[in-house]
PDB file with SEQRES, HELIX, SHEET and CRYST1 records, atoms N, CA, C and O in Angstrom:
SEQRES   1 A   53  UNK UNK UNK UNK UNK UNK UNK UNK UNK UNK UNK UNK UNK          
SEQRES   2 A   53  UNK UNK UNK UNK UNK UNK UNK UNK UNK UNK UNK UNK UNK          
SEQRES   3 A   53  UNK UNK UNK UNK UNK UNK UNK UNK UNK UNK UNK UNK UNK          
SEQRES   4 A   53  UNK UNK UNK UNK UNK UNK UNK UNK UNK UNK UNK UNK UNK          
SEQRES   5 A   53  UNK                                                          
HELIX    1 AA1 UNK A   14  UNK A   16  5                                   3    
HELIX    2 AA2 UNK A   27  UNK A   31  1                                   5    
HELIX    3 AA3 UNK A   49  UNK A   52  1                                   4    
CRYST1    1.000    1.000    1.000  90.00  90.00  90.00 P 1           1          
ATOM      1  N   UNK A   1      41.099 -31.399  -0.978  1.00  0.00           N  
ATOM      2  CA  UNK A   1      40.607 -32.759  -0.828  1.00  0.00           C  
ATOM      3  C   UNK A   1      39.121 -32.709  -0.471  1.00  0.00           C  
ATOM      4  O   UNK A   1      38.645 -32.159   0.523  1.00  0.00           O  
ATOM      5  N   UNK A   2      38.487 -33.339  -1.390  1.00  0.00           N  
ATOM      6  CA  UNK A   2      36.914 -33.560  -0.621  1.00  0.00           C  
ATOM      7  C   UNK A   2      37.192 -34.640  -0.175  1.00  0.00           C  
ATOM      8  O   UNK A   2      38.031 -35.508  -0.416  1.00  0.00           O  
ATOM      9  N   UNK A   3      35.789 -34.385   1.022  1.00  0.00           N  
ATOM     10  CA  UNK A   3      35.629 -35.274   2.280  1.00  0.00           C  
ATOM     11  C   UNK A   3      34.057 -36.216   1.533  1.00  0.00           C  
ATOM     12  O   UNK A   3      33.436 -35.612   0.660  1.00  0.00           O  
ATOM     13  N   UNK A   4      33.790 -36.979   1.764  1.00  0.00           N  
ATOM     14  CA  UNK A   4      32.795 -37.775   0.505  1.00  0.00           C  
ATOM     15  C   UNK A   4      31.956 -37.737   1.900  1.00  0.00           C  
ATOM     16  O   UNK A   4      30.871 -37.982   1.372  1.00  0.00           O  
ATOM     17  N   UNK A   5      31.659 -37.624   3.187  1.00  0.00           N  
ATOM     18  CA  UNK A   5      30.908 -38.120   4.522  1.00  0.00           C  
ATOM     19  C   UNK A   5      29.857 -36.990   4.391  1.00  0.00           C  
ATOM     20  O   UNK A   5      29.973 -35.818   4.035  1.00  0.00           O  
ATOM     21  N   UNK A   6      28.858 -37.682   4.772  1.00  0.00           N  
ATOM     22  CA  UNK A   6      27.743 -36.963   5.022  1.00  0.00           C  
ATOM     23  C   UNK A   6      27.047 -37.141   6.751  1.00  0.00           C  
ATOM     24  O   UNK A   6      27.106 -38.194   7.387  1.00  0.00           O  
ATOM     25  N   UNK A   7      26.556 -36.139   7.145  1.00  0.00           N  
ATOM     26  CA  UNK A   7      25.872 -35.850   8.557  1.00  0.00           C  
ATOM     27  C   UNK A   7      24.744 -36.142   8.229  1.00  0.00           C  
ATOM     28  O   UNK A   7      24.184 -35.745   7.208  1.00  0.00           O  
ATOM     29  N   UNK A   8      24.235 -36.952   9.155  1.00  0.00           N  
ATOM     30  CA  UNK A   8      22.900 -37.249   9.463  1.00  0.00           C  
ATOM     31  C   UNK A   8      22.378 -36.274  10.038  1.00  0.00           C  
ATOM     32  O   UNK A   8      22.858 -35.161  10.254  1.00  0.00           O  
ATOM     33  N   UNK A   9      20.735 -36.956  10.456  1.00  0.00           N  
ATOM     34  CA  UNK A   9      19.916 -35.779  11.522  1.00  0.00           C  
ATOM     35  C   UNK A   9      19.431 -35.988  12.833  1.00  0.00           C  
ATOM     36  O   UNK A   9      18.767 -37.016  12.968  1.00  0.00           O  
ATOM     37  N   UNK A  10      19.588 -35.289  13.825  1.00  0.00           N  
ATOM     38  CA  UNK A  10      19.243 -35.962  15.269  1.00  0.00           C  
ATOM     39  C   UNK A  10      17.929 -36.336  15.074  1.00  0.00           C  
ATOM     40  O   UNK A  10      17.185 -35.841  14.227  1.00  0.00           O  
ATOM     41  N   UNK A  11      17.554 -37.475  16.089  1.00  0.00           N  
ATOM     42  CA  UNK A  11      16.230 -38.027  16.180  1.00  0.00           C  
ATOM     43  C   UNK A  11      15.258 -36.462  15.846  1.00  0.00           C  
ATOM     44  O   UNK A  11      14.688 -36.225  14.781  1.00  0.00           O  
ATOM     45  N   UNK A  12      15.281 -35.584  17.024  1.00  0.00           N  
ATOM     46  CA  UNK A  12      14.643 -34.605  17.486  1.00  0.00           C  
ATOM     47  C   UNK A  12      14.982 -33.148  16.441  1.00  0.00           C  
ATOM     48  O   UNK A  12      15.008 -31.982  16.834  1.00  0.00           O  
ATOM     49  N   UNK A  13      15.235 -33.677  14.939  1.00  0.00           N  
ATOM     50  CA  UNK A  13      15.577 -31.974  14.343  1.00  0.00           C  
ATOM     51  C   UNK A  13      14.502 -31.352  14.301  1.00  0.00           C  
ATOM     52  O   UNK A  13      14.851 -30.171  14.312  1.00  0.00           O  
ATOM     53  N   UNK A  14      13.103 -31.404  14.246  1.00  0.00           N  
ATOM     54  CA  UNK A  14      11.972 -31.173  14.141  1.00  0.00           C  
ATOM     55  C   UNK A  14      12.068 -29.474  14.966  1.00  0.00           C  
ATOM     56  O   UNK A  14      11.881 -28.323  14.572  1.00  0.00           O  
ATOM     57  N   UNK A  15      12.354 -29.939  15.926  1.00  0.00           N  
ATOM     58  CA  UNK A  15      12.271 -29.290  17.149  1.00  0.00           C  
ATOM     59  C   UNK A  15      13.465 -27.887  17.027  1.00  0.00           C  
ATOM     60  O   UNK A  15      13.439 -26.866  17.714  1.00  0.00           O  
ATOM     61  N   UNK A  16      14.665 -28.312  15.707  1.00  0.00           N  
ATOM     62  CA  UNK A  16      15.151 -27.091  15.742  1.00  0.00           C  
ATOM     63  C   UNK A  16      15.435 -26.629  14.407  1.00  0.00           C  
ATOM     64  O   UNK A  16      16.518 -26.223  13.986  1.00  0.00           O  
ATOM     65  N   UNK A  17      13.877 -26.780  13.524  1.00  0.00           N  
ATOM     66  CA  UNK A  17      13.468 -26.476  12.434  1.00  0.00           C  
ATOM     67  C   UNK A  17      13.250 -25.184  12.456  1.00  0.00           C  
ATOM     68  O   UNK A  17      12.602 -24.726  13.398  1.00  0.00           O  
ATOM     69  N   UNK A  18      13.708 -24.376  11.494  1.00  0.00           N  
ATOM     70  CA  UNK A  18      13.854 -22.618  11.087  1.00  0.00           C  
ATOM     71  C   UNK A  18      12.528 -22.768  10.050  1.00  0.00           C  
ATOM     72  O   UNK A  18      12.361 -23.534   9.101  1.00  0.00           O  
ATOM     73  N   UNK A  19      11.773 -21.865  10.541  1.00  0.00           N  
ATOM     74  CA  UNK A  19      10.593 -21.002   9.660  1.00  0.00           C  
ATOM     75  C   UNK A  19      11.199 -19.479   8.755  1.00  0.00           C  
ATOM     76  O   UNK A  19      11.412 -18.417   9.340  1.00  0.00           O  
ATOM     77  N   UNK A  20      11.366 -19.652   7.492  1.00  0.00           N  
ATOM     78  CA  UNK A  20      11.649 -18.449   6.650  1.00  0.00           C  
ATOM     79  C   UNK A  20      10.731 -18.410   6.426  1.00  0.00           C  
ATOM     80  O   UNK A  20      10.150 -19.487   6.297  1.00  0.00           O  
ATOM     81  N   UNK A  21       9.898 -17.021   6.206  1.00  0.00           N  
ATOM     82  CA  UNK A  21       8.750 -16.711   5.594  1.00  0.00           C  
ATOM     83  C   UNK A  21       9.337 -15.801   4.766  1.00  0.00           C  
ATOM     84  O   UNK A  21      10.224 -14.952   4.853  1.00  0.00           O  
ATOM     85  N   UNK A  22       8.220 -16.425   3.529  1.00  0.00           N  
ATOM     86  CA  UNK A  22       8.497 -15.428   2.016  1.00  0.00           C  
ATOM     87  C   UNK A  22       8.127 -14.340   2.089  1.00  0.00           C  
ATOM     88  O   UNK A  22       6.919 -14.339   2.326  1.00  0.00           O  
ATOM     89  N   UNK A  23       8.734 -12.885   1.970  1.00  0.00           N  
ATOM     90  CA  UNK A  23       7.831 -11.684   1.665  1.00  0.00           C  
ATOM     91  C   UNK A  23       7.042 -11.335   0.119  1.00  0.00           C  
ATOM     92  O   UNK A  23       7.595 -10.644  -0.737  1.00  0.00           O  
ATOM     93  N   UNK A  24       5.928 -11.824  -0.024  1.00  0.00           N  
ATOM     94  CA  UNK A  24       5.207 -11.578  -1.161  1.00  0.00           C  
ATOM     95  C   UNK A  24       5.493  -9.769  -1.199  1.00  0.00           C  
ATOM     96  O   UNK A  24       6.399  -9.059  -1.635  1.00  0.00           O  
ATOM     97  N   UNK A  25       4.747  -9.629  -0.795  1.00  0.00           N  
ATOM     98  CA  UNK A  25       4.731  -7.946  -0.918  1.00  0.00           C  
ATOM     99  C   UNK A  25       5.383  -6.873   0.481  1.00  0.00           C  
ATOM    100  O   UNK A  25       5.214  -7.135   1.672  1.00  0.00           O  
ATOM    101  N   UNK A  26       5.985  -5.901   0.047  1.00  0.00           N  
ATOM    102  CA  UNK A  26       5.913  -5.018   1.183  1.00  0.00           C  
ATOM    103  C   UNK A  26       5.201  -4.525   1.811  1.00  0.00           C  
ATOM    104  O   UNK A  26       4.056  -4.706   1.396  1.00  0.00           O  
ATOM    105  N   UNK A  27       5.264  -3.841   2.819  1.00  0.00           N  
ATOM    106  CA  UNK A  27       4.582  -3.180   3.338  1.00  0.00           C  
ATOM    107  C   UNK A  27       3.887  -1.533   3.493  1.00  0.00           C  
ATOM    108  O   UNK A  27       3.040  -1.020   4.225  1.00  0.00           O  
ATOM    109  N   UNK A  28       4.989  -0.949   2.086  1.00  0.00           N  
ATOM    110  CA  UNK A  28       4.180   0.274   1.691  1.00  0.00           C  
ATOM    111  C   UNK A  28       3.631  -0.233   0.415  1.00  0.00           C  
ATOM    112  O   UNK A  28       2.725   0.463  -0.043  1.00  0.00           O  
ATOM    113  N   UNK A  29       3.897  -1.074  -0.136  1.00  0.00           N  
ATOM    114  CA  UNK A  29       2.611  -1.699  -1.379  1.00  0.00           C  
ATOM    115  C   UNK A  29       1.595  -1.730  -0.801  1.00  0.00           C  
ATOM    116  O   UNK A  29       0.675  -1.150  -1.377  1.00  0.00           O  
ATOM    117  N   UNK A  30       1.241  -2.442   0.671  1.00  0.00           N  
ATOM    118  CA  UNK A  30      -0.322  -2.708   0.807  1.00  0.00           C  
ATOM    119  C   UNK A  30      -0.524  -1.266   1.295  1.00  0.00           C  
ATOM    120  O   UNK A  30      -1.112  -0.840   0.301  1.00  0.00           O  
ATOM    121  N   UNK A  31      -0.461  -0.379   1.997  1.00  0.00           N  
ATOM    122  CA  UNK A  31      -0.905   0.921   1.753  1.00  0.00           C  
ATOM    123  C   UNK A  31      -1.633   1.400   0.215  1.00  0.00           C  
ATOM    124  O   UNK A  31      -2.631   2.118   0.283  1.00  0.00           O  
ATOM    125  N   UNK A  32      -1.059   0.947  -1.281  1.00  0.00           N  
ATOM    126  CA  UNK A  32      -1.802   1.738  -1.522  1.00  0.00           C  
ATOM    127  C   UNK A  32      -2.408   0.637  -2.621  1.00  0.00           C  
ATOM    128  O   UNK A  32      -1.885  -0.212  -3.343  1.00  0.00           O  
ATOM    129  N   UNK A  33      -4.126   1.197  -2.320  1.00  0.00           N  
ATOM    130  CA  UNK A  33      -4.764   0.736  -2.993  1.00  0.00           C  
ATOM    131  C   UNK A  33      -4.992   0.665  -4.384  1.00  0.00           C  
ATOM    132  O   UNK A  33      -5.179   1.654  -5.093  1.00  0.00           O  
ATOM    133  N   UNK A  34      -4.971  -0.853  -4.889  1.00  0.00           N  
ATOM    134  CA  UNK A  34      -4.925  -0.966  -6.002  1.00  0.00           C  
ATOM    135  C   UNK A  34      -6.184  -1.627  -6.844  1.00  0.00           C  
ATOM    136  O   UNK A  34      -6.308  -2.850  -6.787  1.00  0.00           O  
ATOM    137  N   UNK A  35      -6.942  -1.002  -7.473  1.00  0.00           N  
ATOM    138  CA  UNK A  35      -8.166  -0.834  -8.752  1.00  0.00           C  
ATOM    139  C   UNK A  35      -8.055  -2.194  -8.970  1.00  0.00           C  
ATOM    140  O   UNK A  35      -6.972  -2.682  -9.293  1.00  0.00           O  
ATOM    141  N   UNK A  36      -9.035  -2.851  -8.832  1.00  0.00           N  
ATOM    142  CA  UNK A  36      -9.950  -4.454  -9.084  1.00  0.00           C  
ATOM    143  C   UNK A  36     -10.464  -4.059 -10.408  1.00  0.00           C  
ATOM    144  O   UNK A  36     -11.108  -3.010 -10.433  1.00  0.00           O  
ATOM    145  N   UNK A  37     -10.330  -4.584 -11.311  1.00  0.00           N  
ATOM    146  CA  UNK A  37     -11.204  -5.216 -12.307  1.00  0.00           C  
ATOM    147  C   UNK A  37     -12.366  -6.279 -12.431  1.00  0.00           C  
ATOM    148  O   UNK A  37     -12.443  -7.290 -13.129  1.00  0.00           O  
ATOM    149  N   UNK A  38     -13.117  -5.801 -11.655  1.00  0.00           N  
ATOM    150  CA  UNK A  38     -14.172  -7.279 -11.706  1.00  0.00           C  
ATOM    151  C   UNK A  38     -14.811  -7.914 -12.709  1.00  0.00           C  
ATOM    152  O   UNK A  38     -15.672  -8.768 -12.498  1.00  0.00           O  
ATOM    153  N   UNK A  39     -14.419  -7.527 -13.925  1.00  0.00           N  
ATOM    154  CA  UNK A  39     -14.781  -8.115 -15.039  1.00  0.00           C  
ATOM    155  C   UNK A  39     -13.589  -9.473 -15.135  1.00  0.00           C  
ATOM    156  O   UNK A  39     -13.781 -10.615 -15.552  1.00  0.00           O  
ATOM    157  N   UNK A  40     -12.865  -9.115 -14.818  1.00  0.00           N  
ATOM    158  CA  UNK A  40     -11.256  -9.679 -15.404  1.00  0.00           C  
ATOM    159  C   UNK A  40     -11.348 -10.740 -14.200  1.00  0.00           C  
ATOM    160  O   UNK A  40     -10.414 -11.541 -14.151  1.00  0.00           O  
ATOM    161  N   UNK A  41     -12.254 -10.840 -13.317  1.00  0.00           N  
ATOM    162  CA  UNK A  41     -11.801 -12.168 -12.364  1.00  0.00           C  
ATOM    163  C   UNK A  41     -12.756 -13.190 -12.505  1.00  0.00           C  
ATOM    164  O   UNK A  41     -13.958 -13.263 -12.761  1.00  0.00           O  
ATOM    165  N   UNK A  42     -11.658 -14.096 -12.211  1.00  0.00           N  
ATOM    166  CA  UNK A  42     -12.237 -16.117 -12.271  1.00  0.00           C  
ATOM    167  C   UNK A  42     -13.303 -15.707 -11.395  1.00  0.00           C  
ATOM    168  O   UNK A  42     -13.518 -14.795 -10.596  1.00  0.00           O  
ATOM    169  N   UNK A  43     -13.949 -16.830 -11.894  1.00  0.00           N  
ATOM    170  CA  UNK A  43     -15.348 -17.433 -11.290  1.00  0.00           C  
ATOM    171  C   UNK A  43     -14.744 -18.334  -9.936  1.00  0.00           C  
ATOM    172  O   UNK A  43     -13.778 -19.098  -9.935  1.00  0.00           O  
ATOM    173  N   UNK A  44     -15.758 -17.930  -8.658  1.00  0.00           N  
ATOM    174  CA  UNK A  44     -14.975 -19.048  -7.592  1.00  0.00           C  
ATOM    175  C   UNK A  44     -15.983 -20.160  -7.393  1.00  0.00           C  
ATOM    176  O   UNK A  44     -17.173 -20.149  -7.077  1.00  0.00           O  
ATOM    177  N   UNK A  45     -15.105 -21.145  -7.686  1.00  0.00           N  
ATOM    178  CA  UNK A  45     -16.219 -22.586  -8.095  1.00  0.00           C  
ATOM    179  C   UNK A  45     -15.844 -23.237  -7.407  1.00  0.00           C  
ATOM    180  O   UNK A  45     -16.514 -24.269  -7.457  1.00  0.00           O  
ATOM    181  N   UNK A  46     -14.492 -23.346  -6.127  1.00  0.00           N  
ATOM    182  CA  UNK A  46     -14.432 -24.470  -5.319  1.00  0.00           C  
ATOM    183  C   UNK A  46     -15.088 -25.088  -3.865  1.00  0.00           C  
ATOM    184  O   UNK A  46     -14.853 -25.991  -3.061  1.00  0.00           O  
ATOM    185  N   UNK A  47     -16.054 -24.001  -4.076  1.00  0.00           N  
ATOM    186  CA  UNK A  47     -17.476 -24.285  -3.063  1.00  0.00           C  
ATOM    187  C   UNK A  47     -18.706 -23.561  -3.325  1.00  0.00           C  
ATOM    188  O   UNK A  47     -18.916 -22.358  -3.483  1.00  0.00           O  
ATOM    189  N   UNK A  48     -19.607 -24.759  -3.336  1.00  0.00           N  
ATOM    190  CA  UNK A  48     -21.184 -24.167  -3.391  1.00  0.00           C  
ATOM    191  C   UNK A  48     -21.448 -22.671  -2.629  1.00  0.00           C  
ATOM    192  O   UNK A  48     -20.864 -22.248  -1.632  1.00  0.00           O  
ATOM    193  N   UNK A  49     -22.260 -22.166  -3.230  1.00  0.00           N  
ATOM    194  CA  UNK A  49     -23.160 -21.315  -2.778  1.00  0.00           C  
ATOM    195  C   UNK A  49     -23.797 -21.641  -1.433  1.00  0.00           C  
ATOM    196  O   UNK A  49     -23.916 -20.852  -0.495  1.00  0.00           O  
ATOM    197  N   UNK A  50     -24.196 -22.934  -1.469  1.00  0.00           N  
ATOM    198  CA  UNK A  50     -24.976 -23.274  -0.216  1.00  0.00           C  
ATOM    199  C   UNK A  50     -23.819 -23.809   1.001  1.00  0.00           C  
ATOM    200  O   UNK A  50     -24.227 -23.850   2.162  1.00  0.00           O  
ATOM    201  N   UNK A  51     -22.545 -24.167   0.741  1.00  0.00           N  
ATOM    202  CA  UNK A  51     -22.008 -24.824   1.563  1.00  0.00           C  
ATOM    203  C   UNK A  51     -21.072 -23.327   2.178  1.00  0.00           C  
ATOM    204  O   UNK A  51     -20.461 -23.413   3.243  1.00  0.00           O  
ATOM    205  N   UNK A  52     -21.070 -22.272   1.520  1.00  0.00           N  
ATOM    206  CA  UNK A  52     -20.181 -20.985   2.119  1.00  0.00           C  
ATOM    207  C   UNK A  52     -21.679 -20.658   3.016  1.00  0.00           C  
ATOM    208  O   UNK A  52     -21.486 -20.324   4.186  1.00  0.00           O  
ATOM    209  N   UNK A  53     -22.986 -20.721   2.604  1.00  0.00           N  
ATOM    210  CA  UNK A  53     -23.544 -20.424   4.013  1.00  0.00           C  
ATOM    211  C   UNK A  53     -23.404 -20.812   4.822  1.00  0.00           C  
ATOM    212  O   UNK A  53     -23.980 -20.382   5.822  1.00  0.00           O  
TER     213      UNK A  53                                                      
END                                                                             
């Protein structure tokens, strides 16, 4: 038998909100260094020259 009821949320769930953090990479990946192509990278255009000083 399904039950069709649904649970609400206490005023205060905020407060017992879970943080998962994604693992992009491990941690013997960043050990080893990996060869940049600086030909092969975007241009960074979302701030002036003068405003990163």
């Amino acid at each position: 038998m399904l039950i069709d009821t649904y649970v609400g949320l206490k005023d205060d769930y905020k407060k017992y909100d879970l943080y998962c953090p994604t693992i992009v990479q491990e941690s013997e990946e960043i050990m080893i260094h990996k060869k940049i192509d600086i030909n092969k990278m975007e241009p960074f255009k979302k701030f002036t020259l003068e405003r990163l000083k």
